[in-house]
N, C-alpha and C positions, 0 to 999 in steps of 0.2 A: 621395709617389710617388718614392721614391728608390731604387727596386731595378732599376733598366737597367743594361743593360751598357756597360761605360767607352768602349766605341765611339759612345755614344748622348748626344743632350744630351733634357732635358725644359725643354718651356717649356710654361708653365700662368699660367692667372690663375684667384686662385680667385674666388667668388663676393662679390660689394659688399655684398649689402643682407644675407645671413643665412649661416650656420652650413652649413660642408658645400659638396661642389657644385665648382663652376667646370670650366674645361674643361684639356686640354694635348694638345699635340700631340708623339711623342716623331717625331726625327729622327737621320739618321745624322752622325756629327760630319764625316764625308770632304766632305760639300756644303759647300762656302762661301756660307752664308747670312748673315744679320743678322736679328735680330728686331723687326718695326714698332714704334714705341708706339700701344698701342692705344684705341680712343675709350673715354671714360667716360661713355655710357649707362647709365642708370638703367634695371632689368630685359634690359640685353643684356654676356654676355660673349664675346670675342673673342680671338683670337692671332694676329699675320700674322706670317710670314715673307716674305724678298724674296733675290734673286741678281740680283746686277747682272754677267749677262753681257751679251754681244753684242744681245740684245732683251730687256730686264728682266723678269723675270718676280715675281709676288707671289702668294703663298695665303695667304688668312684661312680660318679654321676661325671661326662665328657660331653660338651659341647664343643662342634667343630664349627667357629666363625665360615659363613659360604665364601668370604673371599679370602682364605688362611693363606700363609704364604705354602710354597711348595716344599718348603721343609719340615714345615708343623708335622705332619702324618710318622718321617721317618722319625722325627725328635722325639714324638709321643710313641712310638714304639719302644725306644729304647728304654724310654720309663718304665714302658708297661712290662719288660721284662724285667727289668727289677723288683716290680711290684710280685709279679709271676713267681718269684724267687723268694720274696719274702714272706707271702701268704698263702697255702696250701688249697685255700678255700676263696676263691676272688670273683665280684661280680661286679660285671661292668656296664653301667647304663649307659650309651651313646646317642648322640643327635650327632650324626656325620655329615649332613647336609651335602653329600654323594647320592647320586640311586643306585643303591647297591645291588639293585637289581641287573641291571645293566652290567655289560661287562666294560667298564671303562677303566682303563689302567689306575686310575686310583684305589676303585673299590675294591678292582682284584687283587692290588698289594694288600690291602686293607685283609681281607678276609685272608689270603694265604698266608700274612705273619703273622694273624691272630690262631691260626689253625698249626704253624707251626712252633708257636708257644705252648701248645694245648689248651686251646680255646674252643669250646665250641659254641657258637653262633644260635641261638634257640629262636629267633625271629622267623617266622615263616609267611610272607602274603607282604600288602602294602602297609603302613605306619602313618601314611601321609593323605589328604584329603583327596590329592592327586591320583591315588595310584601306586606312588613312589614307596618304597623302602629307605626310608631316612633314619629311621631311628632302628638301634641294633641291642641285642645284649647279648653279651657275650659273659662265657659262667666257665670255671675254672674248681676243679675240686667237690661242686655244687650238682647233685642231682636234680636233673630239672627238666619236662620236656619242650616239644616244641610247643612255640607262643604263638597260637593267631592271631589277627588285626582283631580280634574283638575283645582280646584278654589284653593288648600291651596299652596303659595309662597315656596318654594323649601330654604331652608339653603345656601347661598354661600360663598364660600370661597374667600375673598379678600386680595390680593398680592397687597401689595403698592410700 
């Protein structure tokens, strides 16, 4: 993915375990950011960004692999309280590839340890072509209301 324009930086991680795949985030070069390092879960890719202005702010963009293993979810939590701790202001763009709609024991850990972080969840309706609620965000420090299926950016696939 090298076709942006010179005003733009690309940060990406590509995929750990196979061929293809991984996520990026492209941004404008005028923000003074830095880019996190990010955790190395097995089945989860990630990208944070951070500005360290006047109240720090961070975005991670989270991609959850559909066959993760069973311990990616609690691992990436433990991170994300860290993260929780370290930035006042924190937003988290998710593809959980869960239907969080559903109450299946994953999701519901998923939402109750984001909610006992002090997370709140601004996703409201499906994300997914399905039906489904896959993709989440969760906003920390950040005034923001609820997001409809018609306001949250859709995942694309970019062939370079």
């Amino acid at each position: 993915m090298n076709s942006c324009s010179p005003a733009f930086s690309v940060l990406q991680q590509s995929r750990m375990v196979r061929q293809g795949g991984g996520i990026a985030v492209l941004i404008q070069e005028a923000f003074s950011f830095r880019v996190l390092p990010a955790p190395k879960i097995p089945g989860i890719d990630c990208v944070g960004l951070a500005w360290d202005i006047k109240e720090r702010l961070a975005i991670w963009l989270v991609y959850r692999l559909p066959d993760a293993p069973a311990d990616a979810l609690p691992n990436l939590l433990e991170v994300v309280a860290v993260w929780a701790l370290e930035y006042p202001r924190l937003l988290i763009l998710w593809n959980f590839n869960v239907h969080a709609e559903l109450t299946s024991s994953t999701a519901l850990a998923l939402l109750s340890s984001m909610a006992a972080l002090g997370f709140l969840q601004v996703i409201s309706g499906p994300t997914h072509q399905a039906g489904h609620a896959l993709d989440l965000i969760f906003v920390m420090g950040i005034n923001i209301g609820p997001v409809g299926k018609d306001k949250v950016p859709r995942c694309q696939t970019i062939t370079p």
